[in-house]
ZAMARGU-4260 file (C-alpha; in steps of 0.2 Angstrom, whole numbers, plus 5000, padded with zeros to 4 digits):
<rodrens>
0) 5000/5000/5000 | 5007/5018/4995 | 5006/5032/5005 | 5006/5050/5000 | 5013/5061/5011
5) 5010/5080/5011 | 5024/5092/5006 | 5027/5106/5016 | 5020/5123/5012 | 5037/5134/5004
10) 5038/5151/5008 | 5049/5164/5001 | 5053/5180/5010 | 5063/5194/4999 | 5069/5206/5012
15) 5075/5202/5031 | 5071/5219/5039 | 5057/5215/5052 | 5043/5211/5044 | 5053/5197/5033
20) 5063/5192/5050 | 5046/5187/5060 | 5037/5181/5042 | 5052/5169/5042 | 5051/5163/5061
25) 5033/5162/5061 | 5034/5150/5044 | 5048/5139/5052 | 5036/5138/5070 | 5021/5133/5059
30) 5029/5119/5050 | 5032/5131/5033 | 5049/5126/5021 | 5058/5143/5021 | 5068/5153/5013
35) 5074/5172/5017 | 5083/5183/5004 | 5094/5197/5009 | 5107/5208/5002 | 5114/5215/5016
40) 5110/5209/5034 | 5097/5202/5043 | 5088/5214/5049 | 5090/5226/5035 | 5093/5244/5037
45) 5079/5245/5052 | 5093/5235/5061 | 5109/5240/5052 | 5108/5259/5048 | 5090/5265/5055
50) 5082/5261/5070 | 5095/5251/5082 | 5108/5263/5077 | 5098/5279/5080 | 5091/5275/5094
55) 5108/5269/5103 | 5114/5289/5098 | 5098/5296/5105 | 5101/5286/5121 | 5121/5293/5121
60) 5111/5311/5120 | 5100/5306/5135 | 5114/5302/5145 | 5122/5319/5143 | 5109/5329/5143
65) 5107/5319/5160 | 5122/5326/5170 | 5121/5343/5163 | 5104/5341/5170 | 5109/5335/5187
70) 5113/5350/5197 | 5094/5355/5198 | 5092/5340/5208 | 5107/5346/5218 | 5122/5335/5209
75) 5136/5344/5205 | 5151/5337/5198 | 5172/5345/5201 | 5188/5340/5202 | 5202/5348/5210
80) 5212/5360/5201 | 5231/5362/5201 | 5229/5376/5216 | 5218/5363/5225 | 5202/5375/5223
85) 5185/5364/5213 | 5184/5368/5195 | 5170/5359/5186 | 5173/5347/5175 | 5168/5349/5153
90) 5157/5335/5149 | 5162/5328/5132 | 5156/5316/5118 | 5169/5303/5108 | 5160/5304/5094
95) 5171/5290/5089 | 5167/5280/5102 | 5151/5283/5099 | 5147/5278/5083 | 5158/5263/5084
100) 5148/5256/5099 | 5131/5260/5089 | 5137/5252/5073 | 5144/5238/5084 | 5127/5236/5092
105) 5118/5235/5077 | 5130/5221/5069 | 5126/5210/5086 | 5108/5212/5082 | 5108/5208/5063
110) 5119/5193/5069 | 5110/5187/5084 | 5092/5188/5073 | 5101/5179/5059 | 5108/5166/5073
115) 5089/5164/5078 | 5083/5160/5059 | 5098/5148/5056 | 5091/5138/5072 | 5072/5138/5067
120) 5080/5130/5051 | 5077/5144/5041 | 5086/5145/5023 | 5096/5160/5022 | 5102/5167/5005
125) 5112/5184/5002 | 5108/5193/4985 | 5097/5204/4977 | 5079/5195/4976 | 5063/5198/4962
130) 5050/5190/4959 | 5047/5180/4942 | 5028/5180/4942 | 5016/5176/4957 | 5026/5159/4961
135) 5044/5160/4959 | 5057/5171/4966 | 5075/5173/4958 | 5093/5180/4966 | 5104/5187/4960
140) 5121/5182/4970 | 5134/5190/4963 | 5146/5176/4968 | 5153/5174/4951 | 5169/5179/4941
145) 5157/5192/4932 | 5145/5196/4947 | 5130/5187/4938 | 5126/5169/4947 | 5109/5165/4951
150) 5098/5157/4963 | 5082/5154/4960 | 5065/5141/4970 | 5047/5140/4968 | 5036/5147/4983
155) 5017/5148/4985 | 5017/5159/4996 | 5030/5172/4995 | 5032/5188/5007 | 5038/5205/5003
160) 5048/5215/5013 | 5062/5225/5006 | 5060/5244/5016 | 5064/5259/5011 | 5078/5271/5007
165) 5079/5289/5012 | 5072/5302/4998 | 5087/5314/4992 | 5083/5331/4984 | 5092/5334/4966
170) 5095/5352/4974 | 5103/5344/4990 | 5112/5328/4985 | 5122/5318/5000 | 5139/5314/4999
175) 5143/5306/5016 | 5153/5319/5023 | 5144/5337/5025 | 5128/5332/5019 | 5119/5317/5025
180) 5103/5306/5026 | 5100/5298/5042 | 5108/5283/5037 | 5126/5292/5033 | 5130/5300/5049
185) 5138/5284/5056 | 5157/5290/5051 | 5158/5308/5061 | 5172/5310/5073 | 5166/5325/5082
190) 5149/5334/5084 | 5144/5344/5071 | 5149/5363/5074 | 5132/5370/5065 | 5120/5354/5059
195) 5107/5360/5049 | 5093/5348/5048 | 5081/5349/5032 | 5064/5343/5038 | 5055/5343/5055
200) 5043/5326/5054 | 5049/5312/5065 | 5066/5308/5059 | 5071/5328/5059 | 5064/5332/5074
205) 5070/5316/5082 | 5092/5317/5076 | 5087/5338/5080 | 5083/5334/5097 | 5098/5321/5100
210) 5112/5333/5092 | 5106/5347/5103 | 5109/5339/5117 | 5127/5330/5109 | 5133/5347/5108
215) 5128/5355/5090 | 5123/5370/5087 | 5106/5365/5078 | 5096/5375/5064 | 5080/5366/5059
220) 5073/5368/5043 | 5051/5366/5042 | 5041/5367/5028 | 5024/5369/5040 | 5020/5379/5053
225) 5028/5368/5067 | 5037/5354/5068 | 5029/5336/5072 | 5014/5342/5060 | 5005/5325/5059
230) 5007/5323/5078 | 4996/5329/5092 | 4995/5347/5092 | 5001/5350/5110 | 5012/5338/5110
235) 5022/5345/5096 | 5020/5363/5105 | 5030/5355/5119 | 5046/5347/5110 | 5046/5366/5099
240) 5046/5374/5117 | 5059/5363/5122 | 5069/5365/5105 | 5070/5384/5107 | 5070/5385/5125
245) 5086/5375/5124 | 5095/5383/5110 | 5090/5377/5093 | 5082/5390/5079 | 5067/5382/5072
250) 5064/5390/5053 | 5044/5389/5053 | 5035/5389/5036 | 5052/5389/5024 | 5055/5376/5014
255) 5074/5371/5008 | 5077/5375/4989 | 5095/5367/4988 | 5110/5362/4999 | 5128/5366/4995
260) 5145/5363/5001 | 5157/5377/5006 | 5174/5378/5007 | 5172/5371/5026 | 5153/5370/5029
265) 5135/5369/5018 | 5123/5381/5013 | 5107/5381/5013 | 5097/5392/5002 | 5078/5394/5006
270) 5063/5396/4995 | 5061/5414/5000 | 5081/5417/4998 | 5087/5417/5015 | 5103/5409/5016
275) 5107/5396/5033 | 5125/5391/5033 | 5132/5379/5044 | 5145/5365/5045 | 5135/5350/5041
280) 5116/5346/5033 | 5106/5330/5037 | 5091/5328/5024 | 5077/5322/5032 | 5065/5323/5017
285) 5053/5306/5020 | 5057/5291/5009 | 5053/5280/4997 | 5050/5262/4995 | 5063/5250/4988
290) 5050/5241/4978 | 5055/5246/4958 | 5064/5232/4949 | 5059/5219/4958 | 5047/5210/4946
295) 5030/5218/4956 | 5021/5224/4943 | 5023/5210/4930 | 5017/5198/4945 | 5001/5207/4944
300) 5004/5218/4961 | 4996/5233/4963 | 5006/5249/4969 | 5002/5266/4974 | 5007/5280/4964
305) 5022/5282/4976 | 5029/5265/4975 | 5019/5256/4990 | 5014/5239/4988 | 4993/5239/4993
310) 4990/5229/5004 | 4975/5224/5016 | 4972/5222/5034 | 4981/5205/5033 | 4996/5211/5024
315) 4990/5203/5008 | 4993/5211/4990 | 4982/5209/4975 | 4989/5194/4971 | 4982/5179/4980
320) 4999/5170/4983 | 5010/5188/4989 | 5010/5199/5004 | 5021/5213/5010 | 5025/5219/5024
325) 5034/5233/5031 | 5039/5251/5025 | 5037/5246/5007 | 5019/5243/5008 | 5005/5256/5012
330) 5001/5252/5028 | 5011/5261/5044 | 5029/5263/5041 | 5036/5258/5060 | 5046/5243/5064
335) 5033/5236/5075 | 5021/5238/5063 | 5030/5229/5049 | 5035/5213/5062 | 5017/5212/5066
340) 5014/5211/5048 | 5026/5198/5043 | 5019/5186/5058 | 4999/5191/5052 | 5004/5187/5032
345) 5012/5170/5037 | 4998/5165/5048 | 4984/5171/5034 | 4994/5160/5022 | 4993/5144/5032
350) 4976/5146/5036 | 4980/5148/5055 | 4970/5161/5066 | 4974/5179/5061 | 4969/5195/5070
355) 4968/5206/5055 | 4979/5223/5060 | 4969/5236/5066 | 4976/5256/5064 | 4967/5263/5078
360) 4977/5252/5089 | 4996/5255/5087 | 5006/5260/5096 | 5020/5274/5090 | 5035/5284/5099
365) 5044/5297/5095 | 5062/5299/5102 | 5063/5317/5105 | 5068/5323/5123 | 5054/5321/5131
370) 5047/5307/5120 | 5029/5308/5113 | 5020/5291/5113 | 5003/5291/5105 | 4989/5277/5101
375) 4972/5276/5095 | 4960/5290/5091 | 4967/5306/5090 | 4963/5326/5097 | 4959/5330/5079
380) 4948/5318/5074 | 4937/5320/5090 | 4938/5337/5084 | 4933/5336/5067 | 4917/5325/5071
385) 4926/5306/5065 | 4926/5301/5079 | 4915/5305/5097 | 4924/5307/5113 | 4929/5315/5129
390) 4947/5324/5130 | 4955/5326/5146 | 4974/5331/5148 | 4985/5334/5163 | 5002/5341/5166
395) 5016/5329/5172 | 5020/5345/5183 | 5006/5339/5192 | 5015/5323/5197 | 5024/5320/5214
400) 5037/5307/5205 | 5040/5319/5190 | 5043/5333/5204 | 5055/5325/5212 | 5064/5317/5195
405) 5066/5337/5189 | 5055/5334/5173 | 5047/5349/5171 | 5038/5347/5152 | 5028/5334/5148
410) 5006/5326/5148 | 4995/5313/5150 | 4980/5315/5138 | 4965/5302/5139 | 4952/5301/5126
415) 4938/5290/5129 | 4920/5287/5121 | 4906/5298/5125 | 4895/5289/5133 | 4901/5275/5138
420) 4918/5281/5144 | 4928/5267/5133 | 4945/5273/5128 | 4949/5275/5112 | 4966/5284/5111
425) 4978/5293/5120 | 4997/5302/5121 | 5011/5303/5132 | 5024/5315/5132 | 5036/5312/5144
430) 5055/5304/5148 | 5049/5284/5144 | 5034/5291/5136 | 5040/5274/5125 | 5036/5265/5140
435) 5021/5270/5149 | 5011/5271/5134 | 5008/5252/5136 | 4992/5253/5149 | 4983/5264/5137
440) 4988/5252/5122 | 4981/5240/5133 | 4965/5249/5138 | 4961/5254/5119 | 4965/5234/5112
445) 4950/5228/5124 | 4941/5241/5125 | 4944/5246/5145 | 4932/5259/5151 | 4940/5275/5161
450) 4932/5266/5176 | 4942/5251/5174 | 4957/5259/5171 | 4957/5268/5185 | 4953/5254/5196
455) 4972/5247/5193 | 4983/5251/5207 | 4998/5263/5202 | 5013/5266/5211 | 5014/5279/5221
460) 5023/5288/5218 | 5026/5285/5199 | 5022/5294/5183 | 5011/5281/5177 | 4999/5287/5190
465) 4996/5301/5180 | 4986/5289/5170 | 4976/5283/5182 | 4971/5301/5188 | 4968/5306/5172
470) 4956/5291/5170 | 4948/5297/5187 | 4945/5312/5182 | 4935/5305/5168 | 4922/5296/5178
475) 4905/5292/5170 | 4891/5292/5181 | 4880/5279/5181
</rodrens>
């Protein structure tokens, strides 16, 4: 008697950021034959020249700005000079040291993920990858005399996660050593004297905000009317306040016609023809998705005019046998977002239990100093009638533990369901705003009332029990 036995679903992933990493675990965990393709690291650039290396500089920037903030909570720092008299000390940045621990941690990253894939059994390749229709994936290797060897498998299902790249201006072009996109700044030896930063969403606002407090005189260049102008209103008004208050000039409503280098420095010339000159430029203009050439549209998958891949709520593309995941596709572009992806595609393809992604629950960060963490609903939309709450805000200035840590900026803003007092959104800004997002997150995924929420003990005292006063202060009467 002949048995037939079945084969194993095969999975192709083309692109190991972190969408393509958790696709490929999840496959492995679920039986799946798989095989990643990657042209530079596991990981990809979120790991290797974006998130892991940005934030490892941002946390260097928090440490400074840390002990030059110690004395207001009566720490002071001498050493004794030659005449035996106190002299206090100049705190300083090796910039070399710096970026050689941040690019070091971002290599143990890509290698400890890649050891994870290697032990789930996961098939690594290293090369280009496209798609040959819906069904088939080719790589190109370059492991040849002439750069051309080629790999190529069958998949039925195959995952899409290849990132993006930062958007250049024709007027402004990097070279890696006075102007920069954020994923060139790796190689500087010293604080930039002047670092003019072109852009004010969350990249700008976020590398502005770190090399303030690394030492750099900071200009930052914004198109709109403050910076952060897709974020909560008030929240933005804080990091601006904080911005200014600490030193930086923040050029509202002027957009950046081109960028040149000086004998010694840049220049950056605005649309009104005001001139900004300074000793280094950081583009930080938005990017673009890394999805042309790759055999997309010939498979039959739809893209946005700007390049995304379309997906739905399960990560899935137009085409039956492809998803995406990630900054390539039109969904959120945040690391968490993308992973969450890559795991929901996976389990959609072998017919496993799958929570479609829903938007209104995300969670997103922004590393300024303070930090602004939002999720859910936002200020706006309850304002312009999409959706019907309650707002309530309060001060952290308000808060006995933020009193005695010395943070003196910073909120907690609840928004919950008229009615029936369920929250749907809120923000945090705050040091950790990161961090203390998470009850809220909770609260909105299952649909806590205020009530409820303020029924969970917080420490006293602690700055998360500024969201449980905020969540009394929104009682519904019964």
């Amino acid at each position: 008697m002949a048995y037939e036995f079945e084969r194993k679903q095969r999975i192709a992933i083309v692109g190991g950021g972190p969408g393509g990493y958790e696709a490929a675990l999840t496959g492995a965990q679920l039986g799946a034959e798989v095989t990643l393709v990657e042209r530079t690291g596991v990981g990809g650039s979120a790991v290797l020249t974006d998130v892991v290396p940005s934030k490892t500089l941002i946390a260097t920037a928090e440490a400074t700005n840390s002990i030059g903030e110690a004395a207001d909570l009566g720490v002071q720092f001498f050493v004794r000079g030659d005449s035996g008299r106190p002299v206090r000390p100049e705190v300083t940045v090796n910039f070399a040291a710096v970026n050689a621990r941040l690019l070091r941690l971002a290599r143990q990253q890509s290698e400890d993920m890649k050891s994870q894939l290697i032990k789930a059994g996961v098939r690594i390749v290293q090369g280009e990858g496209r798609l040959d229709g819906p069904n088939r994936v080719v790589v190109s290797t370059g492991m040849g005399n002439a750069g051309t060897d080629f790999d190529e498998f069958d998949a039925d299902t195959i995952v899409v996660s290849v990132g993006a790249s930062p958007r250049v201006l024709k007027t402004a072009m990097p070279d890696g050593e006075r102007i920069f996109t954020w994923t060139q700044l790796y190689t500087l030896n010293e604080a930039p004297e002047h670092l003019i930063v072109v852009g004010s969403g969350v990249t700008g606002a976020e590398f502005a905000s770190a090399y303030m407090y690394l030492g750099s005189k900071v200009t930052l260049i914004s198109s709109r009317e403050q910076v952060l102008p897709n974020e909560d209103a008030d929240a933005a008004r804080v990091i601006e306040d904080v911005f200014t208050r600490n030193g930086m000039t923040v050029l509202s409503k002027s957009r950046a016609e081109s960028v040149k280098r000086t004998k010694d420095g840049v220049v950056a010339t605005l649309a009104d023809g005001r001139k900004v000159e300074g000793s280094h430029c950081l583009l930080a203009v938005g990017s673009i998705p890394n999805t042309e050439g790759i055999g997309l549209e010939a498979a039959g998958v739809q893209l946005t005019d700007s390049g995304h891949i379309r997906v739905n709520r399960v990560a899935r593309t137009s085409v039956p046998s492809i998803y995406a995941a990630g900054d390539c596709s039109d969904f959120l572009p945040l690391a968490s977002v993308a992973s969450m992806q890559g795991r929901t595609a996976v389990f959609h393809a072998m017919g496993d239990a799958v929570n479609p992604t829903e938007l209104r629950n995300i969670t997103s960060n922004i590393f300024t100093n303070p930090e602004i963490a939002t999720v859910g609903w936002t200020q706006k939309q309850i304002e312009d009638g999409i959706a019907q709450g309650e707002i309530y805000k309060l001060p952290l200035s308000s808060n006995p533990r933020a009193k005695m840590m010395g943070i003196k900026d910073g909120f907690v803003k609840l928004f919950a369901r008229t009615g029936s007092g369920t929250v749907i959104g809120g923000v945090i800004v705050a040091p950790r705003a990161s961090e203390l997002i998470l009850p809220i997150a909770l609260a909105v995924e299952h649909r806590l009332t205020v009530d409820q929420l303020a029924r969970a003990f917080s420490v006293y005292p602690s700055l998360t029990g500024s969201i449980t006063d905020a969540a009394r202060a929104m009682h519904i009467v019964n």
